[in-house]
N, C-alpha and C positions, 0 to 999 in steps of 0.2 A: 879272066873270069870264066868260070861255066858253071851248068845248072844242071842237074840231076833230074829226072822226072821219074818219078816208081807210078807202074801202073798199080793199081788200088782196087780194082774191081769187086772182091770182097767186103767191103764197106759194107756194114748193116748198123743201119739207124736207129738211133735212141728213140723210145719211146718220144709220142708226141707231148703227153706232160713235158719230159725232162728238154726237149728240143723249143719248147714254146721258153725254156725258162729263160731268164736276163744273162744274155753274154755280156761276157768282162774283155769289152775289144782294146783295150788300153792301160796305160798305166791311171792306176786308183779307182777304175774302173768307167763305168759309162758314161761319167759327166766331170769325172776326175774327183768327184766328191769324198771315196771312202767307205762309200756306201752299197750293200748290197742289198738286194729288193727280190726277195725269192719267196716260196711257199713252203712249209711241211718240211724246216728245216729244224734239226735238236738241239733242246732247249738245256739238253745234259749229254754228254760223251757216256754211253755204257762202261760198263764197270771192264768188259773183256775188250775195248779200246776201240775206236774208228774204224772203220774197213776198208783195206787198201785194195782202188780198185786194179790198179795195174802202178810200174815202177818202169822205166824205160832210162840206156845209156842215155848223156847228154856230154856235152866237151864243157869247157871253163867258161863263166861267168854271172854278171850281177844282175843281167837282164833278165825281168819278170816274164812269164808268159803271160799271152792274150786269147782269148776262147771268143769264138763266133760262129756261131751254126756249126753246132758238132765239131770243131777244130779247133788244135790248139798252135800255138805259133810262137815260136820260141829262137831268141837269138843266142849263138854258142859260138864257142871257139875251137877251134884244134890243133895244137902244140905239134911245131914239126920237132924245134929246137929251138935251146937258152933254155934260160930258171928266171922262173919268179917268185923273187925277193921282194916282200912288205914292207918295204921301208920307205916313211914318211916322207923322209927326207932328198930320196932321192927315186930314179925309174930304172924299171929291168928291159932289157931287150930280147925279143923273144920273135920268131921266126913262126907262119904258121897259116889258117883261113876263119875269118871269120862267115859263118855259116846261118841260115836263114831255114829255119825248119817249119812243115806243116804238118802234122800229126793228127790221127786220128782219137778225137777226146773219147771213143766207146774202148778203145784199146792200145790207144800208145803206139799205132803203126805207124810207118812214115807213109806219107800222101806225095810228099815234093818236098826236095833243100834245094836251096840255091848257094854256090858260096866263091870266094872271091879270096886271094892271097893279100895278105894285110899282116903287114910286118909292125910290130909295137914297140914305141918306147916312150911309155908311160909308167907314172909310178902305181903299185896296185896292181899288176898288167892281168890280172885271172880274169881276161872275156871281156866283151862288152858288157854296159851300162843301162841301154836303154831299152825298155819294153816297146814292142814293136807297137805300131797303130792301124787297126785295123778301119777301115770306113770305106763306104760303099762298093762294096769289090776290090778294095786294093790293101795292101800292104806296106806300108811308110817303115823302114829300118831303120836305125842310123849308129854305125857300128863307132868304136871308142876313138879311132884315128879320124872320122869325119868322113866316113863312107855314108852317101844317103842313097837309098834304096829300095824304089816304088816299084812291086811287083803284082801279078794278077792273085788273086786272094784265092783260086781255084787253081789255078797251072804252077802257078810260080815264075809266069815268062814276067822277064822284065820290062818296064814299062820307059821308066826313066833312072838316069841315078845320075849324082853330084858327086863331087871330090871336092870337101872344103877347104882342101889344101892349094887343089890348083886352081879351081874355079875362084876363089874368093883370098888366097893368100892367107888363109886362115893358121895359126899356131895350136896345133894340138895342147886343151888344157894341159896343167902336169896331171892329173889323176884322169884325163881322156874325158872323150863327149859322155857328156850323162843326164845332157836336158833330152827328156822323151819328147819324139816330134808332136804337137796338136794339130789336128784338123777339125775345122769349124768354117763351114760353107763351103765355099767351093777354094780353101787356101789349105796350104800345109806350113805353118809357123814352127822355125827353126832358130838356133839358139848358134849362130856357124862360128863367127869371128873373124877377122882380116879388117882393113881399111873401111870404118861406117858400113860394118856388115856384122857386130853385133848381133842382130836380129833381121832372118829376111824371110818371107814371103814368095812359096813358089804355089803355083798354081798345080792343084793336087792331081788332076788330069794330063800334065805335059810334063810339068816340070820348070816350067818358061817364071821365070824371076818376073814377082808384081811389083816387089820393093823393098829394099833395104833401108838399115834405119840404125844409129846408133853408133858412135866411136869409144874404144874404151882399148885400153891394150890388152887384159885381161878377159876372156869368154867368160869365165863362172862356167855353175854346174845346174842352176834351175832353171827345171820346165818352164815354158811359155804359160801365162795363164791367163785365159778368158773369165771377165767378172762384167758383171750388167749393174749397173746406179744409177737410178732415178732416169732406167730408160734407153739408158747410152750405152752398148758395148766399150770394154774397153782392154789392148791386152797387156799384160801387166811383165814387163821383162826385165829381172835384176840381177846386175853383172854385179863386181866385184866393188863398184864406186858408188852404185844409186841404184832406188828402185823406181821403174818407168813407166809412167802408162802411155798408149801409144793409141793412133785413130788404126784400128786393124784393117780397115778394108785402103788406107792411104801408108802408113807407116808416121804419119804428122804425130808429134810429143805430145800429149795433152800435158805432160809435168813429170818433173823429177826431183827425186826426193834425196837425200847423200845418206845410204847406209854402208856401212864398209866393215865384215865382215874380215876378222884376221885369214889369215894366207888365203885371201884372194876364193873362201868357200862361200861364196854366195849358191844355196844349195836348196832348203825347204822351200815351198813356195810358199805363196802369203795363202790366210784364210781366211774370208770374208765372213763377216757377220753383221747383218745389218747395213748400217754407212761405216763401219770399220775394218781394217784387215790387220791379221797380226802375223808380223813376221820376224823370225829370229835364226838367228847363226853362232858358229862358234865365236870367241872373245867374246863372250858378254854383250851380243848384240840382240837386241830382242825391244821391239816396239809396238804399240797398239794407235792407231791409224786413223784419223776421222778423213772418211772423203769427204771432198766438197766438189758435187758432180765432177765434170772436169777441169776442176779448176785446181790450185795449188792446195792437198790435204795439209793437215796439223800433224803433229804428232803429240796426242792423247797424254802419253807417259812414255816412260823406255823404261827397260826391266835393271834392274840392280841385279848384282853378284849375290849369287846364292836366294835370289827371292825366285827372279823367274821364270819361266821355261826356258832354255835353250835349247833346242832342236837343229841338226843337223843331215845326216844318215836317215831318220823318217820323217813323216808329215804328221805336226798333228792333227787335233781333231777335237773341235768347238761344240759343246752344246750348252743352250742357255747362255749365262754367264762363266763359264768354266771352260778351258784347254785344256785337253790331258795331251803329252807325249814324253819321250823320251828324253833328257838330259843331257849334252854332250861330256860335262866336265864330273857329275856324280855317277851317270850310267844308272838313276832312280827313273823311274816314272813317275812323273810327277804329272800333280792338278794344280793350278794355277787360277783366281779369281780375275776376270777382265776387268773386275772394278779399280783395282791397284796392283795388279801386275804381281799379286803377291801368294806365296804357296799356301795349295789350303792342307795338301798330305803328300810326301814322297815315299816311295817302294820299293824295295829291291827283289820282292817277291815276283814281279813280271820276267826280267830275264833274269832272275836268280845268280845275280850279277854279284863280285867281288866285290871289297871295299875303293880296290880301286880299278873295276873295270870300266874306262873313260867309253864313252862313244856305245855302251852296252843299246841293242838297238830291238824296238819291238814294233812291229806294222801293225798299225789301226784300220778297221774296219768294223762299221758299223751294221748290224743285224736285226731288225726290230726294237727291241729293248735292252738287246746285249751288244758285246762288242768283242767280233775276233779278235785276238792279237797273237800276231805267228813272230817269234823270238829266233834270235839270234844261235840258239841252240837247236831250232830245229824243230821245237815245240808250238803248237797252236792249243794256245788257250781260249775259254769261254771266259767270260767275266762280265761285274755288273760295275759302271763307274757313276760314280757320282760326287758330291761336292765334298761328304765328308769322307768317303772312304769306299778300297776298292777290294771287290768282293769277286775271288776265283771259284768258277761256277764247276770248271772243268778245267785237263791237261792231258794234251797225247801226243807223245814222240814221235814226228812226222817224218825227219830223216836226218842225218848228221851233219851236223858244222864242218866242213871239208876244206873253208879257207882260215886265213891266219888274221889276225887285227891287234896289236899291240901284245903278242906272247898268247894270246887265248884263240880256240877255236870258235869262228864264224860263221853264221851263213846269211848274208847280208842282199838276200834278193826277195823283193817284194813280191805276196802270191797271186793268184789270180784266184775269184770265186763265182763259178758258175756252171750249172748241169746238176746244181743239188751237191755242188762237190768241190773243195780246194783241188786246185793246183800248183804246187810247189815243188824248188830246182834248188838245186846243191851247184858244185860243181863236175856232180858225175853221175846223175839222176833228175827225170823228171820223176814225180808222183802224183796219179791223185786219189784222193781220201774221199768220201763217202761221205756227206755230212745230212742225209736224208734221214727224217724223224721214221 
Protein backbone atom coordinates (compact mmCIF):
# COMPACT_ATOMS: atom_id res chain seq x y z
CA UNK A 1 0.00 0.00 0.00
CA UNK A 2 1.08 3.89 -0.29
CA UNK A 3 -0.30 7.18 -0.14
CA UNK A 4 0.33 10.26 -2.17
CA UNK A 5 0.07 13.54 -0.40
CA UNK A 6 0.13 16.87 -3.12
CA UNK A 7 0.88 19.84 -1.39
CA UNK A 8 -2.29 22.35 -2.03
CA UNK A 9 -1.21 25.49 -0.86
CA UNK A 10 -3.31 27.44 -3.42
CA UNK A 11 -6.56 26.50 -1.93
CA UNK A 12 -8.90 29.53 -2.08
CA UNK A 13 -12.18 29.17 -0.41
CA UNK A 14 -15.61 29.31 -1.30
CA UNK A 15 -17.53 31.95 -0.45
CA UNK A 16 -18.96 31.86 3.14
CA UNK A 17 -22.68 31.32 1.86
CA UNK A 18 -21.68 28.55 -0.36
CA UNK A 19 -19.32 26.94 2.60
CA UNK A 20 -22.02 27.21 5.40
CA UNK A 21 -24.16 25.13 2.79
CA UNK A 22 -25.34 21.32 3.76
CA UNK A 23 -22.41 18.84 2.79
CA UNK A 24 -23.44 15.65 1.26
CA UNK A 25 -20.73 13.54 3.56
CA UNK A 26 -22.34 10.06 2.37
CA UNK A 27 -24.16 7.95 0.39
CA UNK A 28 -28.05 9.53 -0.01
CA UNK A 29 -26.78 12.28 1.71
CA UNK A 30 -26.65 13.52 5.58
CA UNK A 31 -29.12 11.34 7.22
CA UNK A 32 -29.15 8.77 4.27
CA UNK A 33 -32.71 10.18 3.61
CA UNK A 34 -32.65 11.51 -0.19
CA UNK A 35 -32.90 14.70 0.79
CA UNK A 36 -31.27 17.88 0.07
CA UNK A 37 -31.85 21.02 2.29
CA UNK A 38 -30.12 23.94 0.52
CA UNK A 39 -30.97 27.70 -0.24
CA UNK A 40 -31.39 29.84 -3.63
CA UNK A 41 -31.41 26.79 -5.62
CA UNK A 42 -33.41 26.66 -9.62
CA UNK A 43 -36.52 26.15 -9.60
CA UNK A 44 -35.97 25.85 -13.85
CA UNK A 45 -32.63 24.87 -15.84
CA UNK A 46 -32.14 28.03 -18.30
CA UNK A 47 -32.76 27.59 -21.55
CA UNK A 48 -28.62 27.86 -22.48
CA UNK A 49 -28.27 24.76 -19.92
CA UNK A 50 -26.46 24.37 -16.43
CA UNK A 51 -22.97 25.69 -15.88
CA UNK A 52 -20.33 23.46 -15.66
CA UNK A 53 -18.19 24.32 -12.93
CA UNK A 54 -15.08 22.34 -13.57
CA UNK A 55 -14.74 18.33 -15.15
CA UNK A 56 -11.63 16.50 -13.80
CA UNK A 57 -10.09 12.73 -14.88
CA UNK A 58 -11.32 10.01 -12.68
CA UNK A 59 -10.48 5.99 -13.15
CA UNK A 60 -13.49 3.24 -13.10
CA UNK A 61 -16.32 3.09 -10.88
CA UNK A 62 -19.94 3.04 -9.12
CA UNK A 63 -18.84 4.87 -6.23
CA UNK A 64 -20.73 8.16 -5.57
CA UNK A 65 -18.79 11.06 -4.25
CA UNK A 66 -19.14 12.72 -0.82
CA UNK A 67 -18.51 16.73 -0.23
CA UNK A 68 -17.69 18.15 3.23
CA UNK A 69 -16.23 21.40 3.79
CA UNK A 70 -15.10 22.41 0.49
CA UNK A 71 -13.99 18.78 -0.40
CA UNK A 72 -14.99 16.29 -2.48
CA UNK A 73 -13.94 12.42 -1.98
CA UNK A 74 -14.17 10.03 -4.33
CA UNK A 75 -13.46 6.33 -4.59
CA UNK A 76 -11.78 4.97 -8.22
CA UNK A 77 -10.06 2.45 -9.81
CA UNK A 78 -7.01 2.12 -12.02
CA UNK A 79 -6.74 -0.63 -14.67
CA UNK A 80 -3.31 -1.97 -14.85
CA UNK A 81 -4.50 -5.14 -16.87
CA UNK A 82 -7.48 -7.73 -17.99
CA UNK A 83 -11.05 -6.58 -19.56
CA UNK A 84 -14.02 -6.12 -18.20
CA UNK A 85 -16.81 -7.96 -19.42
CA UNK A 86 -20.67 -7.29 -18.15
CA UNK A 87 -21.85 -10.40 -17.87
CA UNK A 88 -24.48 -11.43 -15.43
CA UNK A 89 -23.58 -14.44 -15.28
CA UNK A 90 -20.29 -14.61 -14.69
CA UNK A 91 -16.82 -12.21 -13.22
CA UNK A 92 -13.90 -10.53 -15.02
CA UNK A 93 -10.36 -10.42 -13.68
CA UNK A 94 -8.68 -7.58 -13.73
CA UNK A 95 -5.41 -6.48 -12.29
CA UNK A 96 -4.90 -2.77 -10.95
CA UNK A 97 -5.47 -0.05 -7.49
CA UNK A 98 -8.09 0.99 -5.98
CA UNK A 99 -7.73 4.51 -5.16
CA UNK A 100 -9.05 6.96 -2.40
CA UNK A 101 -9.32 10.63 -3.66
CA UNK A 102 -9.58 14.13 -1.88
CA UNK A 103 -10.39 16.86 -4.29
CA UNK A 104 -10.65 20.38 -4.12
CA UNK A 105 -14.83 20.98 -4.56
CA UNK A 106 -13.86 25.12 -5.81
CA UNK A 107 -11.77 23.31 -8.62
CA UNK A 108 -11.18 19.77 -9.09
CA UNK A 109 -7.50 19.81 -7.79
CA UNK A 110 -6.33 16.91 -6.01
CA UNK A 111 -5.62 17.63 -2.19
CA UNK A 112 -4.32 13.84 -1.24
CA UNK A 113 -5.08 10.00 -2.87
CA UNK A 114 -4.27 7.31 -1.06
CA UNK A 115 -4.37 3.90 -2.90
CA UNK A 116 -3.64 0.25 -2.57
CA UNK A 117 -3.23 -2.86 -5.31
CA UNK A 118 -6.53 -4.76 -5.28
CA UNK A 119 -6.70 -7.33 -7.87
CA UNK A 120 -10.77 -8.14 -8.88
CA UNK A 121 -12.62 -10.94 -9.67
CA UNK A 122 -16.03 -9.90 -9.54
CA UNK A 123 -18.79 -9.77 -11.83
CA UNK A 124 -19.48 -5.89 -13.14
CA UNK A 125 -15.66 -5.42 -12.18
CA UNK A 126 -15.69 -1.31 -13.44
CA UNK A 127 -14.45 0.13 -9.69
CA UNK A 128 -15.72 0.15 -6.50
CA UNK A 129 -19.35 0.50 -5.26
CA UNK A 130 -19.29 2.31 -2.27
CA UNK A 131 -19.43 6.08 -1.53
CA UNK A 132 -17.02 6.87 0.86
CA UNK A 133 -18.29 8.13 4.50
CA UNK A 134 -17.30 11.02 5.75
CA UNK A 135 -17.74 11.86 9.78
CA UNK A 136 -16.01 13.65 12.12
CA UNK A 137 -12.55 14.08 10.56
CA UNK A 138 -12.38 10.82 9.08
CA UNK A 139 -12.89 8.96 6.02
CA UNK A 140 -14.57 5.25 6.07
CA UNK A 141 -13.79 3.45 2.41
CA UNK A 142 -14.75 0.24 1.62
CA UNK A 143 -13.44 -0.90 -1.76
CA UNK A 144 -15.45 -3.90 -3.97
CA UNK A 145 -13.07 -6.91 -2.70
CA UNK A 146 -13.56 -5.82 1.03
CA UNK A 147 -10.71 -3.43 1.59
CA UNK A 148 -12.02 -1.11 4.64
CA UNK A 149 -10.30 2.07 4.94
CA UNK A 150 -10.31 4.77 7.72
CA UNK A 151 -8.21 7.66 6.79
CA UNK A 152 -7.62 11.41 8.29
CA UNK A 153 -10.41 13.61 6.29
CA UNK A 154 -7.44 16.32 5.98
CA UNK A 155 -4.07 14.28 5.28
CA UNK A 156 -5.15 11.23 4.00
CA UNK A 157 -2.80 9.35 6.54
CA UNK A 158 -4.25 6.20 7.46
CA UNK A 159 -5.84 5.55 10.54
CA UNK A 160 -7.01 2.02 10.48
CA UNK A 161 -7.99 -0.60 7.79
CA UNK A 162 -9.61 -4.25 7.59
CA UNK A 163 -9.22 -6.90 5.03
CA UNK A 164 -12.62 -8.84 5.15
CA UNK A 165 -11.16 -11.45 3.50
CA UNK A 166 -8.50 -12.28 6.01
CA UNK A 167 -9.74 -10.76 8.96
CA UNK A 168 -13.19 -12.26 8.94
CA UNK A 169 -12.88 -15.13 6.17
CA UNK A 170 -15.29 -13.20 4.38
CA UNK A 171 -16.26 -14.37 0.42
CA UNK A 172 -16.20 -11.50 -1.92
CA UNK A 173 -20.15 -10.86 -3.17
CA UNK A 174 -20.40 -12.01 -6.88
CA UNK A 175 -21.06 -8.31 -8.06
CA UNK A 176 -18.35 -6.96 -4.93
CA UNK A 177 -19.06 -5.00 -1.59
CA UNK A 178 -21.62 -2.41 -2.29
CA UNK A 179 -23.11 -1.82 1.24
CA UNK A 180 -21.83 1.86 1.90
CA UNK A 181 -20.16 1.88 5.42
CA UNK A 182 -22.70 4.03 8.28
CA UNK A 183 -21.52 5.70 10.96
CA UNK A 184 -23.74 6.65 13.74
CA UNK A 185 -22.04 7.46 17.40
CA UNK A 186 -19.22 6.52 18.06
CA UNK A 187 -19.54 2.81 15.64
CA UNK A 188 -18.83 2.30 12.05
CA UNK A 189 -21.56 -0.53 10.82
CA UNK A 190 -20.37 -2.86 7.96
CA UNK A 191 -22.03 -5.24 5.87
CA UNK A 192 -18.37 -7.84 5.71
CA UNK A 193 -19.33 -11.65 5.70
CA UNK A 194 -17.50 -14.79 6.75
CA UNK A 195 -18.62 -17.21 9.82
CA UNK A 196 -21.61 -14.85 12.04
CA UNK A 197 -19.92 -11.77 10.73
CA UNK A 198 -22.77 -10.80 8.38
CA UNK A 199 -22.78 -7.56 10.01
CA UNK A 200 -20.07 -6.11 12.44
CA UNK A 201 -19.26 -3.17 14.32
CA UNK A 202 -15.94 -1.41 14.55
CA UNK A 203 -15.28 1.19 16.61
CA UNK A 204 -14.85 4.40 14.19
CA UNK A 205 -11.70 5.72 16.07
CA UNK A 206 -9.46 2.40 16.16
CA UNK A 207 -10.94 0.10 14.30
CA UNK A 208 -11.20 -2.48 17.45
CA UNK A 209 -14.31 -4.94 16.46
CA UNK A 210 -17.58 -4.09 19.27
CA UNK A 211 -19.46 -7.00 17.65
CA UNK A 212 -20.39 -9.16 15.16
CA UNK A 213 -23.76 -10.47 14.37
CA UNK A 214 -25.50 -12.75 11.92
CA UNK A 215 -24.74 -16.06 9.96
CA UNK A 216 -25.88 -16.38 6.49
CA UNK A 217 -23.63 -17.77 3.41
CA UNK A 218 -24.45 -15.07 1.26
CA UNK A 219 -23.35 -11.08 2.13
CA UNK A 220 -26.05 -9.30 -0.13
CA UNK A 221 -25.41 -5.76 -1.32
CA UNK A 222 -27.47 -3.41 1.23
CA UNK A 223 -26.45 -0.58 3.19
CA UNK A 224 -26.71 -0.97 6.95
CA UNK A 225 -29.65 1.14 7.96
CA UNK A 226 -30.33 3.04 11.20
CA UNK A 227 -34.44 3.64 11.79
CA UNK A 228 -35.79 4.97 15.51
CA UNK A 229 -39.67 3.49 16.52
CA UNK A 230 -41.34 4.54 19.31
CA UNK A 231 -37.98 5.63 20.87
CA UNK A 232 -35.65 2.57 20.24
CA UNK A 233 -32.88 2.79 17.72
CA UNK A 234 -32.70 0.11 15.69
CA UNK A 235 -30.25 -1.18 12.79
CA UNK A 236 -31.94 -2.75 10.12
CA UNK A 237 -29.45 -5.42 8.08
CA UNK A 238 -30.78 -7.56 5.06
CA UNK A 239 -28.77 -10.27 3.62
CA UNK A 240 -29.96 -12.51 1.06
CA UNK A 241 -32.43 -14.82 3.40
CA UNK A 242 -34.15 -12.10 5.85
CA UNK A 243 -34.54 -8.73 6.97
CA UNK A 244 -32.99 -7.94 10.55
CA UNK A 245 -33.20 -5.57 13.08
CA UNK A 246 -30.52 -5.73 15.45
CA UNK A 247 -29.83 -3.91 19.20
CA UNK A 248 -26.81 -1.51 17.46
CA UNK A 249 -24.97 -0.57 20.33
CA UNK A 250 -24.93 -4.88 21.33
CA UNK A 251 -25.44 -6.51 17.86
CA UNK A 252 -28.49 -8.70 20.13
CA UNK A 253 -31.66 -9.61 17.14
CA UNK A 254 -34.58 -7.75 18.02
CA UNK A 255 -36.20 -10.09 14.90
CA UNK A 256 -36.11 -11.41 11.59
CA UNK A 257 -38.16 -11.43 9.02
CA UNK A 258 -37.66 -14.22 5.72
CA UNK A 259 -37.40 -12.00 2.59
CA UNK A 260 -35.39 -13.54 -0.23
CA UNK A 261 -34.70 -11.69 -3.07
CA UNK A 262 -33.73 -13.99 -6.37
CA UNK A 263 -29.84 -14.28 -7.01
CA UNK A 264 -29.08 -13.57 -3.58
CA UNK A 265 -29.68 -9.28 -4.54
CA UNK A 266 -30.78 -8.05 -1.42
CA UNK A 267 -29.85 -4.37 -2.51
CA UNK A 268 -32.36 -1.27 -1.80
CA UNK A 269 -32.72 -0.47 1.65
CA UNK A 270 -35.94 -0.40 3.41
CA UNK A 271 -37.87 3.06 3.78
CA UNK A 272 -39.60 4.00 6.72
CA UNK A 273 -42.70 5.73 7.10
CA UNK A 274 -44.43 6.04 10.12
CA UNK A 275 -44.49 2.39 11.90
CA UNK A 276 -43.85 0.92 8.47
CA UNK A 277 -40.92 0.24 6.06
CA UNK A 278 -41.04 -0.81 2.53
CA UNK A 279 -38.73 -2.92 1.04
CA UNK A 280 -38.22 -4.57 -2.46
CA UNK A 281 -35.88 -6.56 -4.68
CA UNK A 282 -35.66 -8.23 -7.85
CA UNK A 283 -38.08 -11.50 -8.36
CA UNK A 284 -41.14 -9.82 -7.42
CA UNK A 285 -40.10 -9.19 -3.83
CA UNK A 286 -41.44 -6.14 -2.56
CA UNK A 287 -43.46 -5.81 0.93
CA UNK A 288 -44.94 -3.07 3.21
CA UNK A 289 -44.04 -3.61 6.93
CA UNK A 290 -45.82 -2.78 10.20
CA UNK A 291 -43.32 -2.59 13.03
CA UNK A 292 -44.28 -3.58 16.26
CA UNK A 293 -41.55 -1.65 18.54
CA UNK A 294 -39.17 -4.45 18.71
CA UNK A 295 -40.95 -6.95 18.57
CA UNK A 296 -41.75 -9.41 15.73
CA UNK A 297 -43.42 -6.83 12.55
CA UNK A 298 -46.36 -8.20 10.23
CA UNK A 299 -46.24 -8.04 6.89
CA UNK A 300 -49.06 -5.37 5.80
CA UNK A 301 -49.16 -6.86 2.09
CA UNK A 302 -46.42 -7.95 -0.39
CA UNK A 303 -46.39 -6.53 -3.95
CA UNK A 304 -47.77 -8.67 -6.98
CA UNK A 305 -46.27 -8.86 -10.40
CA UNK A 306 -46.59 -5.95 -12.41
CA UNK A 307 -48.68 -3.86 -9.55
CA UNK A 308 -45.71 -2.84 -7.57
CA UNK A 309 -42.59 -1.17 -7.27
CA UNK A 310 -39.72 -3.16 -7.63
CA UNK A 311 -36.56 -1.40 -6.87
CA UNK A 312 -33.25 -2.55 -7.10
CA UNK A 313 -30.07 -0.41 -8.62
CA UNK A 314 -31.73 2.82 -6.74
CA UNK A 315 -33.62 3.68 -3.55
CA UNK A 316 -36.84 5.00 -3.54
CA UNK A 317 -38.44 7.55 -2.20
CA UNK A 318 -41.89 7.98 0.12
CA UNK A 319 -43.98 10.91 0.45
CA UNK A 320 -47.39 10.67 1.98
CA UNK A 321 -48.99 7.73 1.02
CA UNK A 322 -47.08 7.09 -2.41
CA UNK A 323 -43.41 5.50 -3.45
CA UNK A 324 -42.04 6.63 -6.47
CA UNK A 325 -38.77 4.72 -8.07
CA UNK A 326 -37.51 2.79 -10.55
CA UNK A 327 -38.60 -0.69 -11.81
CA UNK A 328 -36.25 -3.58 -12.10
CA UNK A 329 -38.23 -5.68 -14.75
CA UNK A 330 -40.12 -2.57 -16.81
CA UNK A 331 -37.23 0.02 -16.39
CA UNK A 332 -40.73 2.59 -15.89
CA UNK A 333 -40.68 4.76 -12.95
CA UNK A 334 -43.34 4.21 -11.39
CA UNK A 335 -45.73 5.62 -8.38
CA UNK A 336 -47.09 3.13 -6.31
CA UNK A 337 -50.14 3.73 -3.52
CA UNK A 338 -48.99 2.22 0.22
CA UNK A 339 -52.41 1.63 0.58
CA UNK A 340 -52.48 -1.72 -1.80
CA UNK A 341 -49.32 -1.90 -2.94
CA UNK A 342 -50.84 -0.85 -6.30
CA UNK A 343 -49.68 1.41 -9.32
CA UNK A 344 -51.15 4.70 -9.60
CA UNK A 345 -48.86 5.74 -13.08
CA UNK A 346 -45.61 4.26 -14.90
CA UNK A 347 -43.10 6.23 -17.28
CA UNK A 348 -40.58 5.76 -19.40
CA UNK A 349 -40.10 9.34 -19.80
CA UNK A 350 -37.51 9.42 -16.70
CA UNK A 351 -34.77 7.41 -18.25
CA UNK A 352 -36.16 7.46 -21.68
CA UNK A 353 -35.73 3.92 -21.46
CA UNK A 354 -36.53 1.17 -24.34
CA UNK A 355 -39.43 -1.26 -24.31
CA UNK A 356 -37.28 -3.42 -22.89
CA UNK A 357 -34.62 -1.62 -20.98
CA UNK A 358 -34.71 -4.05 -17.67
CA UNK A 359 -33.00 -2.32 -14.58
CA UNK A 360 -33.33 1.43 -16.56
CA UNK A 361 -32.12 3.33 -13.19
CA UNK A 362 -32.90 6.92 -12.09
CA UNK A 363 -31.43 8.59 -8.45
CA UNK A 364 -34.08 10.41 -6.23
CA UNK A 365 -33.52 13.31 -4.54
CA UNK A 366 -35.68 15.40 -2.86
CA UNK A 367 -35.44 19.52 -3.09
CA UNK A 368 -38.08 21.50 -1.57
CA UNK A 369 -41.04 20.69 -3.60
CA UNK A 370 -39.19 19.21 -6.52
CA UNK A 371 -37.23 16.33 -6.99
CA UNK A 372 -33.67 15.78 -8.71
CA UNK A 373 -33.46 12.78 -10.64
CA UNK A 374 -30.05 12.11 -12.30
CA UNK A 375 -30.52 9.04 -14.94
CA UNK A 376 -28.77 6.50 -16.29
CA UNK A 377 -27.91 8.46 -19.42
CA UNK A 378 -26.20 10.95 -17.78
CA UNK A 379 -29.08 13.35 -17.57
CA UNK A 380 -30.32 15.28 -14.34
CA UNK A 381 -33.76 16.11 -14.49
CA UNK A 382 -36.07 18.67 -12.35
CA UNK A 383 -39.41 17.26 -11.99
CA UNK A 384 -42.80 17.52 -9.92
CA UNK A 385 -44.09 13.93 -8.55
CA UNK A 386 -47.05 13.27 -7.43
CA UNK A 387 -49.95 10.66 -6.91
CA UNK A 388 -51.44 11.22 -10.34
CA UNK A 389 -48.72 12.07 -12.51
CA UNK A 390 -45.32 13.23 -13.15
CA UNK A 391 -44.47 16.40 -14.50
CA UNK A 392 -40.71 17.31 -16.09
CA UNK A 393 -39.89 20.68 -14.93
CA UNK A 394 -36.42 20.53 -16.62
CA UNK A 395 -33.25 18.35 -18.45
CA UNK A 396 -29.60 18.80 -18.86
CA UNK A 397 -26.95 16.42 -20.20
CA UNK A 398 -24.50 16.18 -17.22
CA UNK A 399 -22.00 13.68 -18.90
CA UNK A 400 -22.07 10.34 -20.68
CA UNK A 401 -22.92 6.75 -20.02
CA UNK A 402 -19.30 5.28 -20.21
CA UNK A 403 -20.38 1.72 -18.62
CA UNK A 404 -22.34 -1.10 -20.25
CA UNK A 405 -25.64 -2.77 -18.52
CA UNK A 406 -27.53 -5.39 -20.56
CA UNK A 407 -26.28 -4.05 -24.55
CA UNK A 408 -27.08 -0.26 -23.54
CA UNK A 409 -24.94 2.50 -22.35
CA UNK A 410 -24.89 3.28 -18.29
CA UNK A 411 -23.86 5.49 -15.76
CA UNK A 412 -25.01 3.78 -12.61
CA UNK A 413 -23.40 5.98 -9.76
CA UNK A 414 -25.34 7.89 -7.37
CA UNK A 415 -24.53 11.87 -7.23
CA UNK A 416 -23.75 13.93 -4.55
CA UNK A 417 -25.58 17.59 -3.94
CA UNK A 418 -23.94 20.15 -2.11
CA UNK A 419 -22.10 23.78 -2.50
CA UNK A 420 -25.23 24.98 -4.44
CA UNK A 421 -24.00 22.28 -6.87
CA UNK A 422 -24.20 18.37 -8.20
CA UNK A 423 -21.50 16.30 -8.25
CA UNK A 424 -21.52 13.61 -10.53
CA UNK A 425 -18.81 10.63 -12.02
CA UNK A 426 -18.80 8.48 -14.99
CA UNK A 427 -16.25 6.17 -15.36
CA UNK A 428 -13.63 8.84 -16.72
CA UNK A 429 -14.80 12.15 -15.10
CA UNK A 430 -15.76 13.83 -12.03
CA UNK A 431 -18.22 16.92 -12.82
CA UNK A 432 -19.81 19.56 -10.98
CA UNK A 433 -22.75 21.51 -12.31
CA UNK A 434 -23.91 24.71 -10.85
CA UNK A 435 -27.42 24.44 -9.61
CA UNK A 436 -27.55 28.07 -8.09
CA UNK A 437 -30.71 30.22 -8.86
Amino acid sequence: MRMRIFSFASIVFISTAVASAEDWPQWLGPDRSSTWKAEDIVDSFPKSGLKVEWRIPVGLGYSGPAVVNDKVYVLDYVKDSGKVVNNPGGTSKIEGKERIRCLSAEDGKTIWEYDYSCPYEISYAAGPRCTPTVADGKVYALGAEGNLTCLDAQTGKVAWSKDFKSDYKSKTPFWGHAASPLVDGDAVYCLVGGPGSIAVAFDKETGKELWRALDNEETGYCPPTMITHEGTKQLLIWHPKSLNSLNPKTGQVYWSLPLKPQYNMSVTVPRKQGDFLYVSGIGDEAAWIELNGTSQPKISWKGKTREALFCCNSTPFIVGDTIYGSDIQSGDFIAVSLQDGKRLWASKKVTQAGRRDRHATAFIVKHDDHFFLFTEKGDLVLADLSPSVYKEISRFHVLEPTNEAFGRPVVWSHPAFANQSLFARNDKELVRVSLKK
